[in-house]
C-alpha positions in Angstrom: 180.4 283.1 28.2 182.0 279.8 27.6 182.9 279.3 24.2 181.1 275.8 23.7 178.0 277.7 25.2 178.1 280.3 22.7 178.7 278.4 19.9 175.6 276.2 20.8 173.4 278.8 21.5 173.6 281.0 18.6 173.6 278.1 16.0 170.5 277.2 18.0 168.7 280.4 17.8 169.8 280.3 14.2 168.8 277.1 13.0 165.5 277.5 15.0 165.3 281.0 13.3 165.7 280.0 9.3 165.3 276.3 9.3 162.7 275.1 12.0 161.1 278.2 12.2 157.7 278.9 13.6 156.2 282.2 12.7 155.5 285.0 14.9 155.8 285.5 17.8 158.5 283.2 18.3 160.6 283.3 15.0 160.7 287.6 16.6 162.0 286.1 19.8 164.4 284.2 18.6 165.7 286.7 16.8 166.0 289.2 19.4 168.3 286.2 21.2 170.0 285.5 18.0 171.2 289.6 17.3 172.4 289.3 21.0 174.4 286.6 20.7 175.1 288.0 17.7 177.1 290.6 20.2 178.5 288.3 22.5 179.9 286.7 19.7 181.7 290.1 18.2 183.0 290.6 21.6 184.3 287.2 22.1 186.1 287.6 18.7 187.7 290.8 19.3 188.5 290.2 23.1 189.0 286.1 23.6 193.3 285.2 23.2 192.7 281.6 24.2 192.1 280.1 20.6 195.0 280.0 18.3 197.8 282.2 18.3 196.6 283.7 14.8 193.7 285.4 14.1 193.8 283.1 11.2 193.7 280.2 13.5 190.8 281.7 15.4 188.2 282.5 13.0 189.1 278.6 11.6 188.6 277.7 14.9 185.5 279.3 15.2 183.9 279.0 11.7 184.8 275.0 12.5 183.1 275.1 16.0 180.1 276.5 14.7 179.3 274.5 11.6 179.3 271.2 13.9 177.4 273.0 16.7 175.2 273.9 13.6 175.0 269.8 12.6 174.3 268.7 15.6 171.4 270.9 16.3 170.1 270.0 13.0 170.7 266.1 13.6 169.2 266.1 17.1 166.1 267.5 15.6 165.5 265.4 13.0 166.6 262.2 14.8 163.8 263.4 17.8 161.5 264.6 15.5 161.8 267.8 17.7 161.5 271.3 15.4 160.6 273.2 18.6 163.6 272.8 19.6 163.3 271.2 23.0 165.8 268.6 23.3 168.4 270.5 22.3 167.4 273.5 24.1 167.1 271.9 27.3 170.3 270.5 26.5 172.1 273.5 25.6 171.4 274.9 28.9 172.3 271.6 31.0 175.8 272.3 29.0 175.8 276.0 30.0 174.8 275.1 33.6 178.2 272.8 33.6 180.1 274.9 32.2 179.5 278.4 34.0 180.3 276.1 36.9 183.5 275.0 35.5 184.2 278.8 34.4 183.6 280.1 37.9 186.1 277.3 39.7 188.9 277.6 36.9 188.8 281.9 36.9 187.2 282.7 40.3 184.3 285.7 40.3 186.0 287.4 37.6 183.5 288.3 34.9 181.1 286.3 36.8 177.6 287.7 37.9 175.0 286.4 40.8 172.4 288.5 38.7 172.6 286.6 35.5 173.0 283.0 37.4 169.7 284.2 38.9 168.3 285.3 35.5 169.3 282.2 33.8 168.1 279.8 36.5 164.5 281.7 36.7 164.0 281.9 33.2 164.8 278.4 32.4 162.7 277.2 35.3 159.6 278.9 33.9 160.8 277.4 30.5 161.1 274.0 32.1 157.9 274.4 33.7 155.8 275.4 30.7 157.4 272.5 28.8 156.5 269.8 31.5 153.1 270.4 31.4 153.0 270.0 27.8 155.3 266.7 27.8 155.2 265.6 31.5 156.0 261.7 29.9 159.6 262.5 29.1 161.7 261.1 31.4 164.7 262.9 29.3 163.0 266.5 29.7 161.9 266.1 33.1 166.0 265.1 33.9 167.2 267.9 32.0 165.4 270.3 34.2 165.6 268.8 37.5 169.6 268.7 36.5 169.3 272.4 35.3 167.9 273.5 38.2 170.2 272.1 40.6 172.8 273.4 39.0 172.4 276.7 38.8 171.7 276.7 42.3 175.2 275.4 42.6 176.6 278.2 40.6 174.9 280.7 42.6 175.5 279.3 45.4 179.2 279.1 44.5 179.1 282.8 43.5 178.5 283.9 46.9 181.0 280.9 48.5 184.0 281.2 46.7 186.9 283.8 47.5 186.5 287.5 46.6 182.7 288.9 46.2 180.8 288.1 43.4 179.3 291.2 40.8 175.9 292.3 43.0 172.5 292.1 42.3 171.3 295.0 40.2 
């Protein structure tokens, strides 16, 4: 996972988790994203070499990365009057859509899986789909997931494209 991504997504789940939050069944959701991130993020730490040359450096790096990851969410929120989280959500994933893209052309398959592009791209349509018919006036929302969705058919249509054969469906 890009490290942008991750940074955005777990201060997401965790401001939306102890500061906006919403009471069950979606505060139980939200945490069941955030303890997986949660794991993504211990991996990246142990396994990642491309931040600082110290592991000093590294957990500045990332302790930095996520406190403004953290302020922004927060801003965003206020600023759009948004505690569900939309905006920012929708714009998370926009960014993730980019930058799996990005990921994919800059390292080739490795690491990189048809099954979670087409995880990610179903999931988020359904999201975008039950938040369009609650808010089908925002131009914003309705850009965000017409953008989301054409780029993750990009990825996935890069996956099976590029060079070398991309990790199978299971």
């Amino acid at each position: 996972m890009p490290f942008a991504a991750l940074c955005a997504n777990i201060t997401w789940e965790f401001a939306y988790l102890f500061v906006f939050t919403h009471g069950f069944p979606r505060n139980a959701a939200t945490a069941v994203w955030l303890a997986l991130d949660c794991v993504i993020l211990i991996q990246f730490v142990k396994y990642y070499r491309g931040i600082g040359s110290t592991a000093k450096l590294k957990y500045a790096v990332l302790a930095f990365s996520l406190l403004i990851a953290f302020l922004v969410q927060v801003g965003v929120t206020v600023d759009f009057n948004d505690p569900e989280g939309k905006y920012t959500g929708f714009g998370i994933n926009l960014m993730m859509s980019i930058l799996f893209i990005g990921m994919l052309l800059s390292r080739g398959n490795a690491g990189q899986s048809v099954s979670i592009g087409y995880a990610k791209m179903i999931g988020t349509f359904c999201a975008s789909l039950e938040f369009y018919t609650r808010y089908p006036e925002s131009v914003l929302l309705t850009l965000l997931y017409v953008l989301i969705l054409l780029l993750d058919v990009i990825y996935i249509y890069l996956l099976y494209t590029r060079p070398g054969k991309p990790t199978p469906i299971i």
